[in-house]
C-alpha positions as CSV (number, residue, x, y, z in Angstrom):
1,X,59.7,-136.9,21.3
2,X,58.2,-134.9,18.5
3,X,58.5,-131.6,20.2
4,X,62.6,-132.1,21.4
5,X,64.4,-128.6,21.0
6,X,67.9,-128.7,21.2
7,X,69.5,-125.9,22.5
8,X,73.0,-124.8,22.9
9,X,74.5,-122.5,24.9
10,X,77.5,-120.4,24.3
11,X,79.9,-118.0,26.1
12,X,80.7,-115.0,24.0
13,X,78.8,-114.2,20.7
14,X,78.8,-116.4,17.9
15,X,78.9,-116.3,14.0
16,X,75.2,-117.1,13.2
17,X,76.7,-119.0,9.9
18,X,78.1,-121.6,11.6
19,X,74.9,-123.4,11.8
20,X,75.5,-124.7,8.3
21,X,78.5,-126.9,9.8
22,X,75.9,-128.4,12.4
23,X,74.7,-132.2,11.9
24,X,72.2,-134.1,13.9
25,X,72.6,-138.6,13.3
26,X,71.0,-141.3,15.0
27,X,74.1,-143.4,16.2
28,X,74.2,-147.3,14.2
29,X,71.5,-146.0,11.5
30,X,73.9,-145.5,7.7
31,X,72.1,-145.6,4.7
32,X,73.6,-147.6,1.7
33,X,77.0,-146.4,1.5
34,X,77.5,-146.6,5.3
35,X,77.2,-143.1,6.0
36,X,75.4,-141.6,9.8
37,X,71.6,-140.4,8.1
38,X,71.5,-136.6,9.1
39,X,68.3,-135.4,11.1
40,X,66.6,-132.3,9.1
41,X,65.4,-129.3,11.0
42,X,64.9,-125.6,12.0
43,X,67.5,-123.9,13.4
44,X,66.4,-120.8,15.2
45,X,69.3,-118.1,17.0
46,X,67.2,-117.1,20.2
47,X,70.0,-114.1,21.1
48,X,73.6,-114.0,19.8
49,X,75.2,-116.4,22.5
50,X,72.2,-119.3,21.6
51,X,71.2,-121.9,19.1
52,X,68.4,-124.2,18.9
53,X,67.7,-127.1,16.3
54,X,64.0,-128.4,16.4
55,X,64.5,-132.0,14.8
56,X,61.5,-132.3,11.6
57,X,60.5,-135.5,12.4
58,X,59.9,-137.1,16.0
59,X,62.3,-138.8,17.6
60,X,62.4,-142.6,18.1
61,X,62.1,-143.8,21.8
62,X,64.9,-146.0,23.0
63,X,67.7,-144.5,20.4
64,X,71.3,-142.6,20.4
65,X,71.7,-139.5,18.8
66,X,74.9,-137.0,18.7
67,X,75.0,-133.6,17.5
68,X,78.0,-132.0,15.9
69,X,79.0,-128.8,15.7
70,X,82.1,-128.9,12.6
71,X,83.0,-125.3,13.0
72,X,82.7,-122.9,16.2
73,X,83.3,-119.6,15.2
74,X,82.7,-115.7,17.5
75,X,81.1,-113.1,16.0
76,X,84.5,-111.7,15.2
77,X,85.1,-114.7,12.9
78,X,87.4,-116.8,15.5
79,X,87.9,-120.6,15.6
80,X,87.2,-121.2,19.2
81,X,89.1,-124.4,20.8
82,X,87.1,-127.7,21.0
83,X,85.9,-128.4,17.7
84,X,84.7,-130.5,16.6
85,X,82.3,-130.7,19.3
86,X,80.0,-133.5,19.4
87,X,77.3,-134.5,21.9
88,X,75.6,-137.7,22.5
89,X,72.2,-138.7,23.9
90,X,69.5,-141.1,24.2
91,X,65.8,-141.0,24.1
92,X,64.0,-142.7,26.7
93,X,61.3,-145.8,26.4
94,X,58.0,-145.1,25.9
């Protein structure tokens, strides 16, 4: 799980800044106000239509994560439908 690339796949081209509104939590993990602890890593625009987040640390086996996209905005600066988006997965046992 250390190597995971998440990749996502538009349809048009997108506003490269919108990866700042991006956030990556492992689902039931808060820290000590109760708030979702945010994964840290690298986000990399492979062409104008797709993003990829490399998580910094690995991945625990057996767990639920969700990414969330805040803000989904073209190239030309519009709000596209949607948002926010979120997407959950899990991990499998090792």
């Amino acid at each position: 799980l250390k190597d995971l690339v998440i990749t996502i796949q538009f349809n048009q081209d997108m506003d490269p800044s919108m990866q700042d509104d991006f956030v990556m939590d492992q689902r039931g993990v808060t820290d000590e106000h109760g708030d979702p602890i945010e994964i840290s890593g690298q986000f990399t625009w492979v062409n104008p239509k797709t993003l990829q987040f490399k998580p910094i640390q690995s991945l625990k086996p057996n767990a639920t994560y969700q990414v969330s996209l805040f803000s989904v905005r073209t190239k030309e600066g519009e709000e596209m439908e949607g948002v926010p988006f979120r997407l959950a997965f899990m991990t499998v046992q090792q």
